[in-house]
N, C-alpha and C positions, 0 to 999 in steps of 0.2 A: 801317750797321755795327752790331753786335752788343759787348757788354758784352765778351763772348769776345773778340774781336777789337779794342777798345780794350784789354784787359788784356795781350794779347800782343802790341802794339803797345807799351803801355808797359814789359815785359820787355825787348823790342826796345832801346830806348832807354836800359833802365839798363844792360844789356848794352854798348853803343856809350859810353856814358859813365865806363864802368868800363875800359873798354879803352886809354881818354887818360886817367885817371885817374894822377896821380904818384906818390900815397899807396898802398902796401899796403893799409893800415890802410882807406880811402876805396874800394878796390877790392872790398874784401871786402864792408865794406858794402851798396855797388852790387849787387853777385851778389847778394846773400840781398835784396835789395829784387827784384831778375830773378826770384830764384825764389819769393817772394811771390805778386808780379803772376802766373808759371805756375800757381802753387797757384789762384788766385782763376777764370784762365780754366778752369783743370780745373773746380773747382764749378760755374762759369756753363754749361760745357758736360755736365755730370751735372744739373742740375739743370731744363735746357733739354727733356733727353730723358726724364725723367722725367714732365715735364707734359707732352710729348707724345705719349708713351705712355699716358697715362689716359684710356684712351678715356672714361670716363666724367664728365668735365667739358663744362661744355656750352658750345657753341660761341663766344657771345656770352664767356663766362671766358675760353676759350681767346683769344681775339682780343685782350682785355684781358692777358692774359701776353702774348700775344709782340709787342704795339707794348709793352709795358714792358723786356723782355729787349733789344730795338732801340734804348733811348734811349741 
């Protein structure tokens, strides 16, 4: 699982927790904690495709980015 994909997972989650949420006030915060987590997988995934578009990195780097971007 990807960085991406734990962020959107955790969106997932303040999402569903905001939705039992009692508080207005606790709801709200929840979303913009949701839309956080969106924000963060956007970069992970901008930033994913970026290095893998440089073709000019070498291979052994590349290998080192993406078991990093996986942990």
């Amino acid at each position: 699982m990807t960085k991406e994909d734990d962020y959107r997972r955790n969106a997932a989650e303040s999402i569903q927790l905001a939705q039992s949420a009692t508080s207005t006030a606790d709801k709200g915060r929840l979303l913009k904690l949701a839309e956080a987590w969106l924000d963060l997988a956007d970069r992970a995934r901008h930033m994913t495709r970026r290095l893998r578009m440089a073709g000019d990195v070498h291979p052994l780097v590349q290998e080192q980015v993406d078991r990093r971007l996986e942990e």
